[in-house]
MIFI-665906 format. One line per field, with one value per residue: residue number from 1; residue in one letter; chain; x, y, z of N, C-alpha, C in turn. Coordinates in pm, 1 decimal. Atoms other than C-alpha are relative to their C-alpha. Example, Ala and Ser with C-alpha at 12.3 -4.5 7.8 and 13.67 -1.06 7.14 Angstrom:
! MIFI-665906
seq = c(1/2)
type = c(A/S)
mol = c(A/A)
n.east = c(89.0/-82.0)
n.north = c(-119.0/-119.0)
n.up = c(0.0/-6.0)
ca.east = c(1230.0/1367.0)
ca.north = c(-450.0/-106.0)
ca.up = c(780.0/714.0)
c.east = c(90.0/-77.0)
c.north = c(120.0/109.0)
c.up = c(0.0/73.0)
This chain:
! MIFI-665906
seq = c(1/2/3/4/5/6/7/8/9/10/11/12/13/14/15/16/17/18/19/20/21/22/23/24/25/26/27/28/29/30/31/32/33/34/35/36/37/38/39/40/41/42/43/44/45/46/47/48/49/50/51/52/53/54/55/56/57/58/59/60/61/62/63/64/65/66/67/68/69/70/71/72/73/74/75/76/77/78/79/80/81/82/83/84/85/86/87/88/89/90/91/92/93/94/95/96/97/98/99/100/101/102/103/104/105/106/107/108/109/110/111/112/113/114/115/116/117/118/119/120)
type = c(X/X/X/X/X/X/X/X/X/X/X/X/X/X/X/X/X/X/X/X/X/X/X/X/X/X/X/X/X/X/X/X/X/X/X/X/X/X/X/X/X/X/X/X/X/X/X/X/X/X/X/X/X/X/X/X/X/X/X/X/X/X/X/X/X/X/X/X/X/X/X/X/X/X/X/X/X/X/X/X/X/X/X/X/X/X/X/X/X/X/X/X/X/X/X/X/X/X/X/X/X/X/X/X/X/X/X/X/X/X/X/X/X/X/X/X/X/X/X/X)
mol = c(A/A/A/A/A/A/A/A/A/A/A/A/A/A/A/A/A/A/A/A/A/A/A/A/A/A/A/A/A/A/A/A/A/A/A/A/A/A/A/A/A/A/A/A/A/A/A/A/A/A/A/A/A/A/A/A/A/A/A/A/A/A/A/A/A/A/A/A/A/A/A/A/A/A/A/A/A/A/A/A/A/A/A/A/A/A/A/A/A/A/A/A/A/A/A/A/A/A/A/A/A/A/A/A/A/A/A/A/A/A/A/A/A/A/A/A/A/A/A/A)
n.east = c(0.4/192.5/81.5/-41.4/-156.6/-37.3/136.1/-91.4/-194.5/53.4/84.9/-113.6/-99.0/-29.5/98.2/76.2/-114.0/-137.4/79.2/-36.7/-2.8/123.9/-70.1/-18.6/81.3/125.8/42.9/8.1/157.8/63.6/90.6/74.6/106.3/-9.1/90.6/-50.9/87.6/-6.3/85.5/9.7/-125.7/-69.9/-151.1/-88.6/-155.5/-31.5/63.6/-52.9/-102.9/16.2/52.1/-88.8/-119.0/40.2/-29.7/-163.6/-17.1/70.2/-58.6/-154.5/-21.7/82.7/-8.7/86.7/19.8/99.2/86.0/22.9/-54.3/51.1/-53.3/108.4/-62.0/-59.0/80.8/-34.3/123.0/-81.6/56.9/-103.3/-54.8/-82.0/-54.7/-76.6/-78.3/-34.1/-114.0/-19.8/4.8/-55.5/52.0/194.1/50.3/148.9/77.3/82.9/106.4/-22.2/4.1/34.2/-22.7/12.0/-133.3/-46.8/-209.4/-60.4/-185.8/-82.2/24.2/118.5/10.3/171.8/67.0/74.4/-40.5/37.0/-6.0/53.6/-95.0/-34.1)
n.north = c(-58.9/-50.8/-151.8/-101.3/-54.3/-129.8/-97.4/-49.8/-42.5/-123.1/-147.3/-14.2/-43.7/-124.2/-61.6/-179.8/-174.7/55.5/27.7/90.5/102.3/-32.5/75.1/155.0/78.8/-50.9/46.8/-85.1/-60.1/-38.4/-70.1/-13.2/-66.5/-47.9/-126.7/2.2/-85.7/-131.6/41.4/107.5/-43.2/160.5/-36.9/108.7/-1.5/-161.6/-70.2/93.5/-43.6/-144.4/-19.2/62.5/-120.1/-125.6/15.4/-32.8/-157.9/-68.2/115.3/81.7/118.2/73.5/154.1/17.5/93.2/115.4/90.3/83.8/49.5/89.7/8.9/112.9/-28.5/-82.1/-86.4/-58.4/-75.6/-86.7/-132.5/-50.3/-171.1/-51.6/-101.9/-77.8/-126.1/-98.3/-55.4/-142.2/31.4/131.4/78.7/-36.5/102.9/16.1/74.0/-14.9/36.1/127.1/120.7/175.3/16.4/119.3/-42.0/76.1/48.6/84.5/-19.2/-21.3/-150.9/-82.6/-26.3/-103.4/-37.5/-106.8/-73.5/-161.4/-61.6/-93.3/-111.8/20.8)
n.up = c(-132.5/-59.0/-1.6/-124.9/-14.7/31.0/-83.4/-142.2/-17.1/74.5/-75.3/-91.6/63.7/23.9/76.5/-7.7/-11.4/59.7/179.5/58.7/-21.7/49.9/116.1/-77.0/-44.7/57.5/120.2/101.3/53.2/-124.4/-5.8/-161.4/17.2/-143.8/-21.9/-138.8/-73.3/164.7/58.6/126.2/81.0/55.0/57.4/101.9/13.2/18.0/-116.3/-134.0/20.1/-49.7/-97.0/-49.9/67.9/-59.2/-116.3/-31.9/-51.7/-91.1/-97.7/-33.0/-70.1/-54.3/-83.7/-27.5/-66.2/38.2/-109.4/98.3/124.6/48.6/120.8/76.0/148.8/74.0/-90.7/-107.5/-84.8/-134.7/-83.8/-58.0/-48.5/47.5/-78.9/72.6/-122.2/150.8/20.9/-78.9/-120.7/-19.2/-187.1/-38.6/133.6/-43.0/60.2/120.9/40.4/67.2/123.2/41.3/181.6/33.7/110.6/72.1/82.7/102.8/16.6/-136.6/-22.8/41.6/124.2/24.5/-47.8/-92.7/-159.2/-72.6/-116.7/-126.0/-56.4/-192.7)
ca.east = c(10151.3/9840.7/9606.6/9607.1/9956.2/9961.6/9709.7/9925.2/10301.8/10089.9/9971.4/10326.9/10501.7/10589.5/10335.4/10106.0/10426.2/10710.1/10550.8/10808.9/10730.6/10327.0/10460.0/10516.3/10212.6/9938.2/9841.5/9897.4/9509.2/9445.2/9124.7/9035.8/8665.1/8699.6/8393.3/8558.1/8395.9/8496.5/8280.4/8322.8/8688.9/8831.2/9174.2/9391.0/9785.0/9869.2/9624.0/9747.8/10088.4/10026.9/9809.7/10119.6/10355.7/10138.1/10107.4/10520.9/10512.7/10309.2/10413.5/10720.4/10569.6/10278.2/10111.5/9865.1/9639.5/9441.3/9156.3/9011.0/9136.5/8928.4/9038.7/8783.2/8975.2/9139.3/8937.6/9028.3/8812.9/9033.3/8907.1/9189.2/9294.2/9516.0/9743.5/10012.6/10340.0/10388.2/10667.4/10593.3/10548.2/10748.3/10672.7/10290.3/10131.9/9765.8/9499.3/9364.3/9076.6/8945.4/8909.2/8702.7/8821.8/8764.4/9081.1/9077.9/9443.3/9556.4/9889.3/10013.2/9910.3/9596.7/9410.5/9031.2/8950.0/8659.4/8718.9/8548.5/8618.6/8563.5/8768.3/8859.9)
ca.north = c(6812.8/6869.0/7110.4/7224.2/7214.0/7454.4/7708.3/7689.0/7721.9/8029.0/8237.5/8120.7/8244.5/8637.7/8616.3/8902.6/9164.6/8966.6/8960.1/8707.6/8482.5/8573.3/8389.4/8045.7/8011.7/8118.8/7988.0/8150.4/8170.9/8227.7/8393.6/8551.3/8682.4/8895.6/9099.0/9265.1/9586.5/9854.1/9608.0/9365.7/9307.7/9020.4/9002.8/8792.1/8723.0/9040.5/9201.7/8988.2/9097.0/9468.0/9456.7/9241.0/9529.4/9780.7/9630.7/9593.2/9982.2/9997.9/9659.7/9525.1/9219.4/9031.8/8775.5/8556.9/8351.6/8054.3/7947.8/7705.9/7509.2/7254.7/7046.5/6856.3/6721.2/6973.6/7239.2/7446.0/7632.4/7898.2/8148.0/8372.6/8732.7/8896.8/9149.5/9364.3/9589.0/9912.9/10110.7/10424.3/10224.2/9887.2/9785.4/9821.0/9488.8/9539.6/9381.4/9420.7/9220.7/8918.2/8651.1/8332.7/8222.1/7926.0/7846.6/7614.3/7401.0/7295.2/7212.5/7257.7/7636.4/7875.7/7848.7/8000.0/8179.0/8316.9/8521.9/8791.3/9029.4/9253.3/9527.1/9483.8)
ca.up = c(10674.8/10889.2/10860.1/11186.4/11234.4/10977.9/11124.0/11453.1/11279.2/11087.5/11400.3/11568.0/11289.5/11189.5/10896.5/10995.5/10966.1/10746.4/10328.7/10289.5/10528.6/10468.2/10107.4/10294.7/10393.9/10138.5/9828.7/9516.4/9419.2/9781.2/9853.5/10210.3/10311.0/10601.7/10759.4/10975.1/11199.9/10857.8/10650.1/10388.8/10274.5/10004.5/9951.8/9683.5/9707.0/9635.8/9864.5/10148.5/10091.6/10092.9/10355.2/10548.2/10411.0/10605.9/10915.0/10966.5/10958.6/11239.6/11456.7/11603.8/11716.1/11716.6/11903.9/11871.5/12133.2/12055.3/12242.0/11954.9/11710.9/11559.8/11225.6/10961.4/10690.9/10479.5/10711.8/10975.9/11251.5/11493.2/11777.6/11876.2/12001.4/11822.8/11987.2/11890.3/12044.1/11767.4/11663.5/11891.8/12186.6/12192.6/12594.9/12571.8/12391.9/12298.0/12193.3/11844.5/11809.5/11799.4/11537.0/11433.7/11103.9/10900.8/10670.1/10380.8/10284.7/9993.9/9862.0/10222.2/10217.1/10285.7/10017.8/10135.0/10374.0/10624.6/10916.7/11150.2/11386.1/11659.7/11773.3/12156.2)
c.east = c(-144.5/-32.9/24.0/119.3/32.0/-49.5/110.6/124.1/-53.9/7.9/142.4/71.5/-22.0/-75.4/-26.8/99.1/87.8/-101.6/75.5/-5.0/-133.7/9.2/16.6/-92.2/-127.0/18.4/6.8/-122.1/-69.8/-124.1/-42.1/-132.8/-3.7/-111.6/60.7/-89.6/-14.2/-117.8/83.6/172.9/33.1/135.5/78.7/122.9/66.9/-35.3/59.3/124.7/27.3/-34.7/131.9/105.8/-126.2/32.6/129.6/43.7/-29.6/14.3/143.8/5.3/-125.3/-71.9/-173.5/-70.5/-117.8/-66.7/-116.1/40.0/-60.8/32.0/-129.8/14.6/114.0/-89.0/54.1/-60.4/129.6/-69.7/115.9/7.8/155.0/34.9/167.3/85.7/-2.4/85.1/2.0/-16.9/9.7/-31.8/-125.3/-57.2/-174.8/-78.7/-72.4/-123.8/20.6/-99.5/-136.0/38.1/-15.3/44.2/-43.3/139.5/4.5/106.4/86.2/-26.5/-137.4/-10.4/-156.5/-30.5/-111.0/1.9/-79.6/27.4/-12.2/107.3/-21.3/-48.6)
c.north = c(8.5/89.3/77.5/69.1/160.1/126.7/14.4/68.3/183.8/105.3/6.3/67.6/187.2/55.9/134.2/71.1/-31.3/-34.9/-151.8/-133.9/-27.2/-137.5/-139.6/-96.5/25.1/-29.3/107.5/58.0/-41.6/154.0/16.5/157.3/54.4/130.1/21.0/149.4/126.0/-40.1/-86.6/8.5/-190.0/52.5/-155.0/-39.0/96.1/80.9/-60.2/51.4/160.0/5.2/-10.3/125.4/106.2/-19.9/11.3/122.3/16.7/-132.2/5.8/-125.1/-37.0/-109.8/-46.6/-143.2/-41.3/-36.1/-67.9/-30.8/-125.7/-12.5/-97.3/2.5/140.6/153.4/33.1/117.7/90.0/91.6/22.4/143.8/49.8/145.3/12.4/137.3/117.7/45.2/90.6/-80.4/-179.4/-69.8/-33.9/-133.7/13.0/-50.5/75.6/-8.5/-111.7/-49.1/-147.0/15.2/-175.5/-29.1/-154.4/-50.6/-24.2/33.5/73.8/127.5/23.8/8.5/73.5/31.9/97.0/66.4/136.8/69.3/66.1/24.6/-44.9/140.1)
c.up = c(50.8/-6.0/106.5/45.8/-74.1/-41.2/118.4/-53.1/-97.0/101.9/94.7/-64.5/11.2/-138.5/-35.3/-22.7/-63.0/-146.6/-21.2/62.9/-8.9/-133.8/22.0/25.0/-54.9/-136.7/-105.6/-65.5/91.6/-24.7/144.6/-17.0/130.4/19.3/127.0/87.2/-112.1/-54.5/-8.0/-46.6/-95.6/-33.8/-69.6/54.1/-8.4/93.0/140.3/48.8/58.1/108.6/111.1/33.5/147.0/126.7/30.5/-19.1/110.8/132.2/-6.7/17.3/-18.1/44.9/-13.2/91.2/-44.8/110.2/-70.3/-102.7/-18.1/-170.8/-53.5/-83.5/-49.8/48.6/131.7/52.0/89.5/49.9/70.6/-7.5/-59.9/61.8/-80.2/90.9/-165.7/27.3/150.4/126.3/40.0/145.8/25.0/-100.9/35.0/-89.4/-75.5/-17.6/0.6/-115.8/52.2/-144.8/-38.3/-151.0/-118.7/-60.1/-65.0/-67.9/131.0/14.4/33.4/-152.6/-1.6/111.8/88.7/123.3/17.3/110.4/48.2/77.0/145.4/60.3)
């Protein structure tokens, strides 16, 4: 499959908030390096998961928009806004934060990567 492709069917999919579909698309000795505005975070397969698990307490829905996607090789570049409806207030969709990340594939999954972001 293509890389990119599957970077797009990732941010189209229910990932972020579904563990089991999270599972689909991430490498078993997946590694992500995220500085995000807290600090410093790495998270494994496991960590990914949980994390996943948390969010779907606190979403119903989320969405994300792309406004870059560049591929090189087995490499993938994205800049996108991530937004989000929550439990207590299903009508209201707001924006999270955004993203640059830069994903490594292999064996058709995430298998590395870097991302940062900035609270909205």
């Amino acid at each position: 499959m293509n890389t990119k492709k599957i970077i797009q069917d990732f941010y189209k999919s229910d990932a972020l908030i579904n563990p089991i579909e999270m599972k689909e698309f991430i490498h078993p000795d997946v590694l992500i390096e995220w500085n995000s505005s807290k600090g410093f975070i790495q998270m494994k397969y496991d960590d990914i998961l949980a994390f996943t698990t948390t969010m779907s307490k606190a979403y119903i829905r989320t969405k994300v928009r792309i406004s870059h996607l560049l591929q090189d090789g087995n490499m993938v570049t994205v800049r996108f806004s991530h937004f989000a409806k929550t439990i207590e207030n299903p009508r209201e969709e707001m924006l999270l934060a955004h993203f640059i990340a830069i994903f490594e594939i292999k064996d058709n999954k995430i298998y590395r990567g870097y991302q940062i972001s900035q609270i909205s």
